[in-house]
C-alpha positions in Angstrom: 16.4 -7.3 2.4 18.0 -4.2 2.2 17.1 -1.4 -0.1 20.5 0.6 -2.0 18.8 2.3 -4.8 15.2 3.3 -5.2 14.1 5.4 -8.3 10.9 7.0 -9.3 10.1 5.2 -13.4 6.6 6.6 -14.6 3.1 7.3 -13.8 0.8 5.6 -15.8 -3.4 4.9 -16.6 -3.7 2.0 -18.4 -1.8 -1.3 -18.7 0.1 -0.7 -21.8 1.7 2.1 -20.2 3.0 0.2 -17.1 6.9 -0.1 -17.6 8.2 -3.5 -18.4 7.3 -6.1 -15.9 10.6 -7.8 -13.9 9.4 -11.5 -14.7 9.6 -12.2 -10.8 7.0 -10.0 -8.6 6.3 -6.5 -7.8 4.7 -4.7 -4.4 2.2 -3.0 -4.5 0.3 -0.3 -1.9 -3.3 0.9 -1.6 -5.3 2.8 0.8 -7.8 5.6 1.9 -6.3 8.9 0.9 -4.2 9.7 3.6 -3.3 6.6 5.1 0.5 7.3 4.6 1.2 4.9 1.6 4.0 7.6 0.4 5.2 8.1 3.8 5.6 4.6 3.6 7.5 3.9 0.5 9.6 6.9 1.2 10.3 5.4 4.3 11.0 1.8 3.2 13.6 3.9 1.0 15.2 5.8 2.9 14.6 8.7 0.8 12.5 11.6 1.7 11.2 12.6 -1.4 11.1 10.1 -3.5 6.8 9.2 -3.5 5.5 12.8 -3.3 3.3 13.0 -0.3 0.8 16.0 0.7 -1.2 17.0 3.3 -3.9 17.5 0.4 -6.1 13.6 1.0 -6.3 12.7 -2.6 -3.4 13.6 -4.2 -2.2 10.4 -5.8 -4.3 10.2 -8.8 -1.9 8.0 -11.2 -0.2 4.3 -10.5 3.3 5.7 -9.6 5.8 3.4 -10.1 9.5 3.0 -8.5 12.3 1.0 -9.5 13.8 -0.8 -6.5 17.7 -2.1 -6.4 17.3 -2.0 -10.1 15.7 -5.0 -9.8 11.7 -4.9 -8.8 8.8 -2.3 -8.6 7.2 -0.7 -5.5 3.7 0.3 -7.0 2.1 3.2 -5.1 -1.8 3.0 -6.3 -4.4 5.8 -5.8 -5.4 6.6 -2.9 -9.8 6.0 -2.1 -12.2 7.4 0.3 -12.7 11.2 1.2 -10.7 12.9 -0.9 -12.6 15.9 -2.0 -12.6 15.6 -6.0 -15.6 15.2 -8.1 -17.6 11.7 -8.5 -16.1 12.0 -11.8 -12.8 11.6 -10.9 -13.2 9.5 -8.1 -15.0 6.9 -11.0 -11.5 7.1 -13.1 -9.3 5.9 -10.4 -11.7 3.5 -9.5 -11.1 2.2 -13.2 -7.4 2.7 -13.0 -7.1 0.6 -9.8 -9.5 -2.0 -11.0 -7.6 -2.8 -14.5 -4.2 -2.8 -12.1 -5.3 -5.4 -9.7 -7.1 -7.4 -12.7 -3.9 -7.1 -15.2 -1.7 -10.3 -15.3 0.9 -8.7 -13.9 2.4 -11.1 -10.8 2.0 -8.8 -7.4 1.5 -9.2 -4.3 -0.6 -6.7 -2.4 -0.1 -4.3 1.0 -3.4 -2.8 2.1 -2.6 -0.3 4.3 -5.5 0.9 7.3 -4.8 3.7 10.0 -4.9 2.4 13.2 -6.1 4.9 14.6 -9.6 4.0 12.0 -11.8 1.6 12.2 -12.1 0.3 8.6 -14.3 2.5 6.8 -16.9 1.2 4.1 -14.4 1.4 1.3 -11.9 -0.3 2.7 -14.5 -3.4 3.5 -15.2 -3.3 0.1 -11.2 -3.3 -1.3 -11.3 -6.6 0.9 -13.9 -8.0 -0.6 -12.6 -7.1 -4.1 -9.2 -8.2 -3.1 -10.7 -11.8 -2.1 -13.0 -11.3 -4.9 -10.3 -11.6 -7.7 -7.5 -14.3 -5.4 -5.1 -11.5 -5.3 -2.5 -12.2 -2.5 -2.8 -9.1 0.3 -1.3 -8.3 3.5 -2.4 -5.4 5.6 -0.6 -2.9 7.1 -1.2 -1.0 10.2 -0.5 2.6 9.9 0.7 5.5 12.1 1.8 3.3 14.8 3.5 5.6 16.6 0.3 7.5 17.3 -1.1 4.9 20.1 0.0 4.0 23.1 0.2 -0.1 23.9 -2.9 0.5 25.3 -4.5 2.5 23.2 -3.7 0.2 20.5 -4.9 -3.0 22.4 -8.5 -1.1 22.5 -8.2 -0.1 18.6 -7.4 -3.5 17.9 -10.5 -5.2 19.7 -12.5 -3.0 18.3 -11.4 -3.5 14.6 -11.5 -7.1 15.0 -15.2 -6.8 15.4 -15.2 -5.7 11.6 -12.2 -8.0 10.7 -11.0 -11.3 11.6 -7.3 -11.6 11.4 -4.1 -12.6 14.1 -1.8 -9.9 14.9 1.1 -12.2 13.7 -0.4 -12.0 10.1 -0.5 -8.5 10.1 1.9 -5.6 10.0 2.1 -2.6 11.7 4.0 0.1 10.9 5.5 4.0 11.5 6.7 6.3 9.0 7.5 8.6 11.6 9.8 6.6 13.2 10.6 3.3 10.3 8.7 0.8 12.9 8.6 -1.7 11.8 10.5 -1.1 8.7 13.0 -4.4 9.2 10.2 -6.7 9.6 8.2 -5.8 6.1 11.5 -5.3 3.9 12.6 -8.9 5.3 9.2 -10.5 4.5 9.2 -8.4 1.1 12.7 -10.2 0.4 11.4 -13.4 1.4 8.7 -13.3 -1.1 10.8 -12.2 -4.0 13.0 -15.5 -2.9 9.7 -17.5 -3.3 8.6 -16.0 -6.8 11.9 -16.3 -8.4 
């Protein structure tokens, strides 16, 4: 699959405010703050600008939604973890995530993890609540670039003391440098092939 036209459609809270749902699938991303999920869709796009990113951990409080090849959504969710905002807040996106992943809506789901991590206590839990609920989720392997092959073997033995997965069923990925860009757009396509 190749992307030709990517647009930013709405923020939104609550269902009722999601924009029209394509009737085939849409993708969408979740993460710690400041795991790169913007980087991400900005570069599965090809365009700098289009999710807003920020140094700022925390910054994506609404489900931002993008139009892709006027045909499907990319849905970049809040961001969880330690963004520095009050328990308040942190309670609200909770609920906004939680009545996304639960909504009818037919999505499949990237769970994005920094390599360079191992898999903090929150993102155990989005796991659990991922399994939890039957939603279909693939993870994705962030900052890439940022390890060495051997570094990375290391990272991976020890992550895989938390989780149990093949490296063939996961992705890895740089927005630095769109590795591993090819591989996800051609499985995205694949699956919007199968849901049709």
């Amino acid at each position: 699959m190749e992307i030709n036209r990517s647009e930013f459609v709405k923020s939104a809270v609550v269902e009722k405010d999601y924009p029209k749902f394509n009737n085939v699938v849409e993708f969408s991303f979740i993460g710690r703050s400041n795991v790169g999920k913007s980087s991400l869709i900005n570069s599965l796009t090809k365009r700098k600008n289009l999710a807003r990113t920020s140094k700022t951990p925390g910054r994506t409080q609404l489900i931002n939604y993008f139009l892709i090849n006027n045909a499907i959504h990319f849905v970049d969710l809040p961001g969880y973890g330690f963004a520095k905002v009050p328990d308040s807040v942190k309670k609200n996106w909770g609920k906004t995530i939680e009545s996304y992943l639960v909504s009818d809506r037919e999505k499949v789901v990237f769970l994005l993890l920094d390599l360079r991590r191992i898999p903090s206590v929150e993102d155990m839990e989005m796991l659990k609540w991922l399994e939890h609920f039957g939603i279909e989720y693939y993870i994705i392997f962030t900052k890439a670039d940022k390890l060495s092959n051997n570094e990375k073997f290391k990272q991976l033995k020890e992550i895989k003391k938390k989780l149990v997965f093949k490296n063939e069923d996961v992705f890895f990925y740089s927005s630095l440098k769109n590795t591993g860009r090819k591989e996800l757009l051609d499985f995205i396509g694949e699956k919007i092939n199968q849901k049709k």
